[in-house]
C-alpha positions, 0 to 999 in steps of 0.5 A, a space after each residue: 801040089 794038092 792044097 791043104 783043105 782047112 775047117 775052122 771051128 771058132 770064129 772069133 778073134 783068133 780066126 780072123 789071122 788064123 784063116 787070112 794066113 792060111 789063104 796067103 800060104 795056098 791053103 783052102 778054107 772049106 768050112 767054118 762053124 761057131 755059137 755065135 748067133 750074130 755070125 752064123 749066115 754070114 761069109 767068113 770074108 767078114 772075119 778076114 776082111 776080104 772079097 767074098 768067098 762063099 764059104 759060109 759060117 754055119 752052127 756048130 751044131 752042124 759039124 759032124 755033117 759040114 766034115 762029111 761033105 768037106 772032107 778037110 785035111 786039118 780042122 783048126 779049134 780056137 775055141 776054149 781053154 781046156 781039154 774038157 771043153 774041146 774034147 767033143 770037137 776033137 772027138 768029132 774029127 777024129 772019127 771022122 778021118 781030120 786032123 787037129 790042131 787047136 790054140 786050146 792052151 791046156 792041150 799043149 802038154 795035156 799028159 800032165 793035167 788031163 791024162 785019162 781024157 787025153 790017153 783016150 783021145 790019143 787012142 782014139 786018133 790012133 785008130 782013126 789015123 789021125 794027128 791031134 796037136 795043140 801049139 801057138 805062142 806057147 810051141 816056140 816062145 815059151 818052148 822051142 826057144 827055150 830048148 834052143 837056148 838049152 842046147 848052147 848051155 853046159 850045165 842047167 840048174 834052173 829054168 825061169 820064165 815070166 810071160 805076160 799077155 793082154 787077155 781083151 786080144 783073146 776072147 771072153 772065154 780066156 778072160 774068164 778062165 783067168 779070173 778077170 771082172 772078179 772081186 779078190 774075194 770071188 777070185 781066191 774062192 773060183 780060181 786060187 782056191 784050187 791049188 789051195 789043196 794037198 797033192 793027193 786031192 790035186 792027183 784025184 781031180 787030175 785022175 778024174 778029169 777035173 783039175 784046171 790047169 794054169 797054162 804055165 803047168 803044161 808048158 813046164 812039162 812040155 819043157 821037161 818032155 823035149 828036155 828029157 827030164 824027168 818030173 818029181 814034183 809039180 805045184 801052182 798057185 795063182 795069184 790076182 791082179 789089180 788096177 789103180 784105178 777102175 779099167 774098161 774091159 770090151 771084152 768083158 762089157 764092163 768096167 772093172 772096179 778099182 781093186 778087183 781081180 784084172 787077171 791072174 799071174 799064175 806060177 808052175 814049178 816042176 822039180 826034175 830028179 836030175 836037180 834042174 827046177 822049172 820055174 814059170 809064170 804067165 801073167 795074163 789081165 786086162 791091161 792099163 796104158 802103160 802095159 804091153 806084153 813081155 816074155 823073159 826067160 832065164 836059164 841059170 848054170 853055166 853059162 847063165 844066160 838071158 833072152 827078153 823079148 818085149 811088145 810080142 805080138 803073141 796073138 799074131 805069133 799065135 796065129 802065125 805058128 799054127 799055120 805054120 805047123 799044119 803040115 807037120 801035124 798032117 804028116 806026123 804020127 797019129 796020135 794026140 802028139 805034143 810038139 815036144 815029140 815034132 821037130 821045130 816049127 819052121 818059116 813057110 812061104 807056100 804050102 
């Protein structure tokens, strides 16, 4: 059987298990770019951990030519957030024939967020004949897992979830998506501020390809989507959190002070015209001690029932789901296809 050939875009922290799993499965890595001036020149053994593999880290300025030559199957982005940041990327496989599946949080379920940017991509890959999909902890944790439990229950009234994370085990870029190192007065100005508007000025900012999402808005219309509900309203807010004391951050190179912004606990609530309301909450900060990640969902009606799953290891499960998905993005339709319309993830052994 032909091996799956892998190109990966980012090499920080979510590439070392990324990559390491993707070896284990029978996949080939065949190429690998970053910003990263102290990783550039170097093997990416020194991001797995391994025996050299010739594989090279190179500038990722150098994409375009390093996909020509490699011709992968799949790339893999664990780079930014947002849609607006990995677009150029996306865009950049795409026409040149590779797939995409990205940790990009945002493209989880971008329809709802950044629908011109995405309609363009999803028309764009349609014609090349390429899969874009976003996925990780988010595709079964806060998703298929939910759905399943869904599918037991006799009648729905509400959906409610709550998920926390440690934002040091991500990356600078998530950290500071999420507010963290920022004074509360800082934090209500850069990032509570933009849901702190009308629904007309958020539908502007959506239309124009400028609203940042919370990732909880996506995952509340990924839910409805496998769901089959159809949304009425959506809102957001976020809100800071705090330490007792101050907290180092080495993701940050800084001491957090007392009382400043250590992350953000966002809350999306979707309201669906057949009366079920989808209530979420992603609690991502800097973690003292006693800290550890949690991931409780609630579906209410008849029955009511209960899943809470504590110490997750979301960067691992992370890691571990878009590994697992390679082939079905590979074999899915062409398009920007959200794993709302894949079936469910399963278990690989080999590729």
């Amino acid at each position: 059987m032909k091996k799956i050939k892998v190109f990966q875009i980012g090499c920080g922290k979510m590439s070392k298990y990324i990559m390491e799993y993707i070896r284990n499965l029978g996949g080939e890595i065949v190429g690998a770019v970053d910003i990263n001036e102290k990783i550039i020149g170097k093997d990416i053994c020194t991001i797995i951990g391994c025996e050299k593999t010739g594989i090279i880290i190179k500038d990722i300025s150098k994409l375009e030519e390093l996909l020509n030559e490699t011709k992968p199957d799949i790339a893999v982005i664990t780079t930014m957030s947002y849609l607006n940041d990995v677009a150029d990327n996306i865009r950049t496989c795409i026409t040149n024939g590779v797939n995409v599946i990205t940790t990009s949080e945002e493209c989880f379920y971008p329809q709802n967020s950044n629908p011109t940017l995405y309609e363009e991509l999803d028309c764009l890959a349609k014609s090349y004949n390429v899969t874009v999909t976003g996925c990780g902890y988010q595709d079964v944790f806060w998703g298929n897992l939910i759905t399943t439990i869904a599918s037991s229950t006799h009648k729905i009234t509400k959906i409610k979830g709550s998920s926390s994370y440690n934002v040091e085990d991500y990356g600078i870029a998530l950290a500071l998506v999420h507010g963290s190192g920022l004074s509360v007065e800082e934090f209500n100005i850069k990032i509570a501020s933009r849901d702190n508007i009308s629904e007309a000025e958020r539908t502007k900012l959506i239309n124009n390809k400028e609203y940042t999402p919370s990732y909880m808005w996506n995952t509340v219309g990924w839910l409805a989507d496998k769901l089959h509900l159809t949304p009425k309203s959506l809102k957001s807010k976020c809100l800071p959190t705090t330490y007792k004391e101050d907290i180092a951050s080495d993701t940050l190179n800084m001491t957090i002070p007392k009382g400043n912004a250590t992350g953000m606990s966002a809350i999306a609530i979707l309201e669906t015209e057949e009366g079920i309301t989808i209530e979420a909450e992603s609690i991502g900060k800097v973690y003292g001690p006693e800290d550890y990640d949690t991931n409780t969902w609630t579906i209410y009606g008849e029955p009511d029932t209960t899943i809470t799953i504590n110490k997750p290891d979301t960067v691992r499960l992370t890691c571990a789901d878009i590994v697992n998905r390679l082939p079905d993005v590979i074999n899915a339709e062409p398009g920007f296809i959200p794993t709302s319309k894949l079936n469910e993830g399963t278990y690989k052994i080999k590729y």
